[in-house]
C-alpha positions in Angstrom: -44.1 26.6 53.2 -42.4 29.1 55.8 -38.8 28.6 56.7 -40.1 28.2 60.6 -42.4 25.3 59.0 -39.8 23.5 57.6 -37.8 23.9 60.4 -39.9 22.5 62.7 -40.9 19.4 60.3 -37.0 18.5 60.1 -36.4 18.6 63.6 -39.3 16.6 64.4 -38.0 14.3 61.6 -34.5 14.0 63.6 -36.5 12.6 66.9 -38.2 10.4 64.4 -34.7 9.1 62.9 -33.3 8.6 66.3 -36.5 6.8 67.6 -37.4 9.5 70.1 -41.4 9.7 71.1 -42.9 12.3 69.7 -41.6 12.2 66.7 -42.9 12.7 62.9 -41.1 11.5 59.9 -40.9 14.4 57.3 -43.9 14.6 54.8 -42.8 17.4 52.3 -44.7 15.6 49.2 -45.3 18.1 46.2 -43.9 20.9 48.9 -42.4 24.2 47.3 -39.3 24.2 48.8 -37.5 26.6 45.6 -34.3 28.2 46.7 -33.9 26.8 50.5 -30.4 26.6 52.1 -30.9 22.8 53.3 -26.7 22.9 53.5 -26.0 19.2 56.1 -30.0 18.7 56.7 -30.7 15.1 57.9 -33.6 14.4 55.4 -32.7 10.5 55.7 -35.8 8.6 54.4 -37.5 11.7 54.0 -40.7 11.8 51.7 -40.3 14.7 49.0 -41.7 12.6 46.1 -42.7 15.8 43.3 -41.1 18.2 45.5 -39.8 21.4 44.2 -36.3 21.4 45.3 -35.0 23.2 42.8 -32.0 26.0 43.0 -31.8 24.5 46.9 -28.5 24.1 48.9 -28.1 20.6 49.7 -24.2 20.6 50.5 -23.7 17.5 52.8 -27.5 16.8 52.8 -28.1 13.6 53.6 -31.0 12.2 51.6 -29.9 8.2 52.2 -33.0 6.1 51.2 -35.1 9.6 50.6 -38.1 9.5 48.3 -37.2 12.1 45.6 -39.6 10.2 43.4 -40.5 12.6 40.4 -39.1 15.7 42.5 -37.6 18.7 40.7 -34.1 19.0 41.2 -32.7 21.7 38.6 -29.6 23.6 39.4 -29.6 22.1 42.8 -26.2 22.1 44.6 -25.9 18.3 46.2 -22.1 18.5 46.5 -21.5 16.0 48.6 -24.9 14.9 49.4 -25.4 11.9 50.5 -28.3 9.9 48.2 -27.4 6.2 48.9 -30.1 3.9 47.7 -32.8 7.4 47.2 -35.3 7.0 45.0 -34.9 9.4 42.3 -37.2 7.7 39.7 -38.6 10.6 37.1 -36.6 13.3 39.2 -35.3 16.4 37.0 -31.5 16.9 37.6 -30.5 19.3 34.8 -28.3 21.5 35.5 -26.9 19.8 39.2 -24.4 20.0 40.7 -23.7 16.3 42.5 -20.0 16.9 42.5 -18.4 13.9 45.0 -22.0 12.7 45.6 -22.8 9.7 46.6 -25.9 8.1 44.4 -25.0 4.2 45.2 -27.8 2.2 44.9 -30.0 5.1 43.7 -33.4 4.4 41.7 -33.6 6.6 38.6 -35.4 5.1 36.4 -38.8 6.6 34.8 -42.3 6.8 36.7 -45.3 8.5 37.8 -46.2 9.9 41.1 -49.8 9.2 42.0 -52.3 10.5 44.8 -55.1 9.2 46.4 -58.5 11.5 45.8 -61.5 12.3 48.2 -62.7 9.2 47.2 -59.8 6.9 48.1 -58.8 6.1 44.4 -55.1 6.7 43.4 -55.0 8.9 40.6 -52.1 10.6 38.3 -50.7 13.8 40.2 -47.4 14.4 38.0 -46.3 12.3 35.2 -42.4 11.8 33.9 -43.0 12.6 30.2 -40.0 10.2 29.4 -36.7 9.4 32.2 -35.1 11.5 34.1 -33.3 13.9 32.6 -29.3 15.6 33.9 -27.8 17.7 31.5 -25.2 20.1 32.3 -25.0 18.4 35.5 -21.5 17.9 37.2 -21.3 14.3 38.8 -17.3 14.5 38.8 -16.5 11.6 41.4 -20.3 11.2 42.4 -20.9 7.4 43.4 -23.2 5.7 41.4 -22.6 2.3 41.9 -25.7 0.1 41.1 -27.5 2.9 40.2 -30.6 2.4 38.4 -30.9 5.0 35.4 -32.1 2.8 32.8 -33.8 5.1 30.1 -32.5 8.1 31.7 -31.1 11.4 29.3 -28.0 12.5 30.9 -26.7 14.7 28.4 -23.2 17.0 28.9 -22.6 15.8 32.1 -19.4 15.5 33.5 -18.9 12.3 35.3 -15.3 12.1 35.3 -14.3 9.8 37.8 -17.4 8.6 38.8 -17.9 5.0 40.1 -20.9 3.4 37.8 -20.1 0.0 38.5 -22.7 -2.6 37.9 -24.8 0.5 37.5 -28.3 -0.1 35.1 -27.4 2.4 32.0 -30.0 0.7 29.5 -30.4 3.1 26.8 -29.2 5.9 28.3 -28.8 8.9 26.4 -25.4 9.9 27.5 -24.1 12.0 24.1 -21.2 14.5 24.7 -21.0 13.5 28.6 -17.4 13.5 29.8 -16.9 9.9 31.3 -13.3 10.3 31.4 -11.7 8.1 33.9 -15.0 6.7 35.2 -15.6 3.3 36.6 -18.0 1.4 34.6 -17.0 -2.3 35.2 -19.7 -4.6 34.8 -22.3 -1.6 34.3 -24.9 -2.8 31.6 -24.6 -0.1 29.0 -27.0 -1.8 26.2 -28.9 0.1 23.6 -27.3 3.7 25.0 -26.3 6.8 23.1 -23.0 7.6 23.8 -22.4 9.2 20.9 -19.5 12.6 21.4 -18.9 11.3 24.9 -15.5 11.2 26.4 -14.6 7.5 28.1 -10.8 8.8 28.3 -9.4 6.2 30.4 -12.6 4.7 31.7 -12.5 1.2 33.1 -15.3 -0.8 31.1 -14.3 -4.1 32.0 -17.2 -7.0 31.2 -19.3 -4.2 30.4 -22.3 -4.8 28.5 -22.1 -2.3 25.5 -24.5 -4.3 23.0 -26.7 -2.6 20.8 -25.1 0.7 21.6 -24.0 4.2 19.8 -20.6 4.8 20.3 -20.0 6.9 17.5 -17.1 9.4 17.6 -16.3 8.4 21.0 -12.8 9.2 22.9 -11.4 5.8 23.9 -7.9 6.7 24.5 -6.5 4.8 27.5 -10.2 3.0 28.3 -9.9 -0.4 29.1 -12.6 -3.2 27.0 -11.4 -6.0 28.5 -13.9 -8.6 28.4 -16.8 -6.0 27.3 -19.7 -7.7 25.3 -19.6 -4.9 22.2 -22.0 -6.8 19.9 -23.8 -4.7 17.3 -22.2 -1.6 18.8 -21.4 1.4 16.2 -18.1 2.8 16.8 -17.9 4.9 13.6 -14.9 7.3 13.2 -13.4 6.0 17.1 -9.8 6.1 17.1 -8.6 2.7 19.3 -5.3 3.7 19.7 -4.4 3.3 23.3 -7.4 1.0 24.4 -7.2 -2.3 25.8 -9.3 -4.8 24.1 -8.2 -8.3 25.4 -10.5 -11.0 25.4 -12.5 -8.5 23.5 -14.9 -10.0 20.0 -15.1 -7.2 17.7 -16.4 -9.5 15.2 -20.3 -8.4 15.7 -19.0 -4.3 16.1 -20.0 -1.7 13.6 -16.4 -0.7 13.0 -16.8 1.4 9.9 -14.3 4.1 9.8 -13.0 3.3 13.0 -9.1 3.1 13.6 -8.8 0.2 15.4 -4.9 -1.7 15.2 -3.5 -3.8 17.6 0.2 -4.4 18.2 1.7 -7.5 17.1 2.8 -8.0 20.6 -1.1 -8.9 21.6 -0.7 -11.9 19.0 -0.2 -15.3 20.2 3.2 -16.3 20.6 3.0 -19.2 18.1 2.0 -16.2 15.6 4.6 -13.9 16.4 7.3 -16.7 16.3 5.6 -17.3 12.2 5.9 -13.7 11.3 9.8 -13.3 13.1 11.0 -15.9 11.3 9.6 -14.7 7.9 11.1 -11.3 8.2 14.3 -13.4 9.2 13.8 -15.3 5.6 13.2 -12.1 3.6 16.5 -10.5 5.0 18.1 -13.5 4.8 17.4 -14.3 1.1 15.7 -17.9 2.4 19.6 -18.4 4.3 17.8 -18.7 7.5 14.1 -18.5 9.2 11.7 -19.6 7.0 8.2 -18.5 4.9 4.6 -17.3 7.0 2.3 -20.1 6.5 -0.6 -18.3 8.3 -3.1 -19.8 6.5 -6.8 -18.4 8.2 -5.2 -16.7 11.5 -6.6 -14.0 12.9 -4.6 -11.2 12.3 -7.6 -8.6 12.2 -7.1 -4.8 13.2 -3.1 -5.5 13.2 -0.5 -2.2 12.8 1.4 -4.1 10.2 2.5 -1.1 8.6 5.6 -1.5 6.0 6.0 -4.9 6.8 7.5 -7.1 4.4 5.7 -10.1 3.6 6.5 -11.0 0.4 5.8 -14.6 -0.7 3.5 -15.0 2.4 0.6 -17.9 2.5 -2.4 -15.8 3.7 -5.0 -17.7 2.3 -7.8 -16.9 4.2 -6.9 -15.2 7.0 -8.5 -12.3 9.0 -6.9 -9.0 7.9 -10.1 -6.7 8.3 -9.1 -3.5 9.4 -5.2 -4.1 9.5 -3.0 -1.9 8.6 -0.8 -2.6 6.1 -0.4 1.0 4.3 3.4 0.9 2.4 4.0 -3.5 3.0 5.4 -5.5 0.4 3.3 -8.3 -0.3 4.8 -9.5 -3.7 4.1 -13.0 -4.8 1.8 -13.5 -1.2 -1.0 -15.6 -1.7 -4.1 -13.8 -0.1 -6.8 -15.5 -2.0 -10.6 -15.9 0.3 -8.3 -13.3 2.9 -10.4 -10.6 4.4 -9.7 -7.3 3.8 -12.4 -5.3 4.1 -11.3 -1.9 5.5 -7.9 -2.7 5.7 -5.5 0.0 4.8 -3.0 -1.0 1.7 -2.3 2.2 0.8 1.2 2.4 -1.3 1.1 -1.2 -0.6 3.2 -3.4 -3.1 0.8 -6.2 -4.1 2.5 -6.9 -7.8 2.1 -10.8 -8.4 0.0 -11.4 -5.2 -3.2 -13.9 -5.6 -6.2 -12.0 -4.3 -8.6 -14.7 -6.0 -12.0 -14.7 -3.9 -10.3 -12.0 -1.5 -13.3 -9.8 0.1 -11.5 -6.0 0.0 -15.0 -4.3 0.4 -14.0 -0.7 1.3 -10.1 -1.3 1.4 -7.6 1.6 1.1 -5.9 0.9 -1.9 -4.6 4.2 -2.9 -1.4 4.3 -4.9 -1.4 0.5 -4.5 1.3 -1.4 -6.8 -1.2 -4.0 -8.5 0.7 -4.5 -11.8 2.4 -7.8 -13.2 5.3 -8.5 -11.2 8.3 -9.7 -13.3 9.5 -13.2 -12.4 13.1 -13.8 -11.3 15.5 -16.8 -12.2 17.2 -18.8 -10.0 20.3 -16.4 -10.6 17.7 -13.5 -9.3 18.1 -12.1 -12.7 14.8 -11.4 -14.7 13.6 -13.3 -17.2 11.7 -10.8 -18.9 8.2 -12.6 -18.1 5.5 -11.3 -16.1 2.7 -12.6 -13.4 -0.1 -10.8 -13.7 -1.6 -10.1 -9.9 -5.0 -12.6 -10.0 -8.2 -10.6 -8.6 -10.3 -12.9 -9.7 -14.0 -13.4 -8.4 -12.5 -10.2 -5.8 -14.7 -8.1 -4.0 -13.5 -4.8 -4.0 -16.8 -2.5 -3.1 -16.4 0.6 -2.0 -12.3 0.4 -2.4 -10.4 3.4 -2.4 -8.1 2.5 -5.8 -7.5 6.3 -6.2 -3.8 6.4 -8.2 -4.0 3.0 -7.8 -1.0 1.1 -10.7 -3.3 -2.2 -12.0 -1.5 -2.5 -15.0 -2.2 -5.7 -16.5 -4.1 -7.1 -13.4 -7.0 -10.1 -14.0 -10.3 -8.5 -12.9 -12.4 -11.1 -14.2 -16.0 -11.4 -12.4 -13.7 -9.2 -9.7 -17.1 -6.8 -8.0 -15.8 -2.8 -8.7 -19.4 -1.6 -7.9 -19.1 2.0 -6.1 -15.1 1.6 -6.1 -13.1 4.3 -7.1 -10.7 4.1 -9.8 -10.3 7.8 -10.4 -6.6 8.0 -11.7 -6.1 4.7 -11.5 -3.4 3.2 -14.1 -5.7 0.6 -16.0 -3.6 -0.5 -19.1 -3.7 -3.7 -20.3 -6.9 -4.4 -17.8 -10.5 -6.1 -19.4 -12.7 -4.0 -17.4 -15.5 -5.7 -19.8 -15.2 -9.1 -17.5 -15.4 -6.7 -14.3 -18.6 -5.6 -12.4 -19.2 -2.0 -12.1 -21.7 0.0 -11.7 -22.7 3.5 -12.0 -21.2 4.4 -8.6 -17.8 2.9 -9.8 -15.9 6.0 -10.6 -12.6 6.5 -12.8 -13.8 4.0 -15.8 -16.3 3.8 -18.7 -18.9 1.7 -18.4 -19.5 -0.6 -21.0 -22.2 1.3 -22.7 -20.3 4.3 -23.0 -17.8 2.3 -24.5 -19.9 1.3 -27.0 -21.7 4.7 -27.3 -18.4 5.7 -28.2 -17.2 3.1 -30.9 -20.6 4.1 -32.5 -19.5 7.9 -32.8 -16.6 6.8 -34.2 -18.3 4.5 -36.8 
């Protein structure tokens, strides 16, 4: 198509926009328009569906309501275009620039463009082999709210402070895009990849994240509140900083993820519990009184160094807390869950960990030895309480250095934990479960292999 072609199809278009006779809205359907300065063109409702539009100027275009259906798009400058409610279903974006675009109400979802023959039929002209696909693309501040890009791949994009509110983001491959800052309240985000991508400070408030890849993600400052996160993966994602209230993290891959909340987001009848036992302990039982938080929730906690010594924690939620260098001598954590909680250099001497479930706990340089009873004078008496990990589950647990010294382990699961320097004397690893992934121990045919040889 000639430039005075196109020219005179877009001014005819404007008489058509404004109603004036004569006019013809603009039919540039499968035109090659490669390279053309377009810079504030009205192409309002426009038909371009498979148009090659690639490498063209579109600053300020406005393309409201515009059928880009299937049209190619690549390193097309649509800084501040307008595309409100366009229909951009199987267009190629990659490499755009849509900085401060607006794409409100946009279709971009997959589909094929079709053509009627000499015969009247509608037959297949171009198909989308897949979604449409941005990468590279720079949407910083682009307006995407509603926007339908179910299935799309929009892959290192930057869409820092982009509004995707109650957008359609159904398993959208959007791994190492930069999302920092962005609005995604209420966006539906299920089955996506966002696996590398930055959410810095993102607002994902009652977002539906379910079913989606979250790995190694950069959370700091993003706001959860109310998200629906089940079945999400957020492996190795660091939640320091992110707002998760009214969040349930209970169906969330969280597996080496650091995720701990303050003790300030407990409830108050909680807080009041644990104040008044660190008022006991430093008080020598004077004033305040023992934790009797018997199956609370007190999963994903910074607990760190706390001292709950004599503590009823029978069953309660400590998966994923932190509780590296706490005292917990004497504490009663039997049926508590642990799993992936970090106890490393933790004092648990004496503690009841019957039925505890520490699948894949940090227990490294962990005090698990007898603890040696006081009298009533808080001299010792010279016995000793063995710390109980009876019918424990401790899969997986890191018990690297760990002091055991004359701990139960009967029926207590090792299998794939690692005892690797671990100080085992005076332990019946013989009523333990291990396996050959258990590491730092003999297995009991070795142990008998080797009473042979001696024989």
């Amino acid at each position: 198509m000639t430039p005075r072609d196109l020219t005179a199809i877009l001014l005819s278009h404007e008489k058509w926009l404004k109603g004036i006779h004569g006019g013809v809205r603009a039919d540039l359907t499968l035109q090659e328009l490669y390279g053309f300065d377009l810079s504030e063109a009205n192409l309002k409702q426009a038909k371009l569906a498979g148009a090659d539009l690639s490498r063209c100027i579109l600053i300020k275009a406005n393309l409201e309501e515009a059928d880009l259906f299937s049209a190619n798009l690549r390193e097309c400058d649509l800084t501040d275009a307008n595309l409100f409610k366009a229909d951009l279903r199987g267009a190629m974006l990659r490499g755009a620039n849509l900085l401060r675009s607006c794409l409100a109400g946009a279709d971009m979802r997959d589909g094929a463009l079709m053509k009627a023959n000499f015969e009247g039929e509608l037959q297949v002209v171009k198909v989308d082999l897949g979604t449409i696909h941005i990468e590279k693309a720079n949407l910083v501040g682009a307006t995407l709210k509603g926007a339908k890009l179910a299935n799309s791949v929009i892959v290192q994009t930057d869409l820092s402070h982009a509004n995707l509110s109650q957008a359609d983001l159904r398993d959208v491959n959007l791994s190492q895009s930069n999302l920092s800052n962005a609005n995604l309240t209420d966006a539906n985000l299920s089955g996506s990849n966002l696996t590398g991508a930055v959410l810095k400070g993102a607002n994902l408030t009652d977002a539906n994240l379910s079913g989606s890849d979250l790995t190694g993600v950069v959370l700091k400052g993003a706001d959860l509140s109310g998200a629906i996160l089940h079945d999400v993966i957020f492996a190795d994602v660091d939640f320091s900083g992110v707002e998760i209230a009214d969040v349930d993290l209970s169906g969330a891959n969280l597996e080496g993820a650091t995720l701990h909340r303050s003790s300030e987001s407990l409830p108050k009848k909680v807080q009041k519990i644990l104040n008044a036992h660190y008022e006991w302990m430093e008080t020598n039982g004077r004033s305040g009184a023992r934790a009797d938080l018997e199956g609370a929730d007190l999963s994903h906690l910074d607990l760190m160094e706390a001292n709950l010594n004599a503590a009823v924690l029978k069953n309660t939620d400590l998966t994923g807390t932190n509780l590296a260098g706490c005292s917990l001598v004497m504490a009663d954590l039997s049926e508590a869950k642990l799993a992936h909680a970090d106890l490393s250099g933790a004092d648990l001497s004496g503690c009841n960990l019957c039925k505890a479930d520490l699948t894949a706990a940090k227990l490294r340089k962990a005090n698990l030895r007898s603890a040696e009873i006081m009298g009533p004078d808080g001299k010792p008496t010279g016995r000793f309480w063995p710390t109980n990990l009876t019918d424990a589950i401790l899969k997986m647990a890191d018990l690297i250095s760990a002091d055991m010294e004359g701990c139960n382990l009967n029926a207590t699961d090792l299998s794939g934990a690692n005892l690797t320097k671990a100080n085992l004397k005076g332990v019946d690893l013989s009523v333990a479960i291990v396996d050959d992934d258990t590491l730092g121990v003999r297995k009991p045919a070795e142990a008998a292999l080797s009473g042979q040889d001696s024989d």
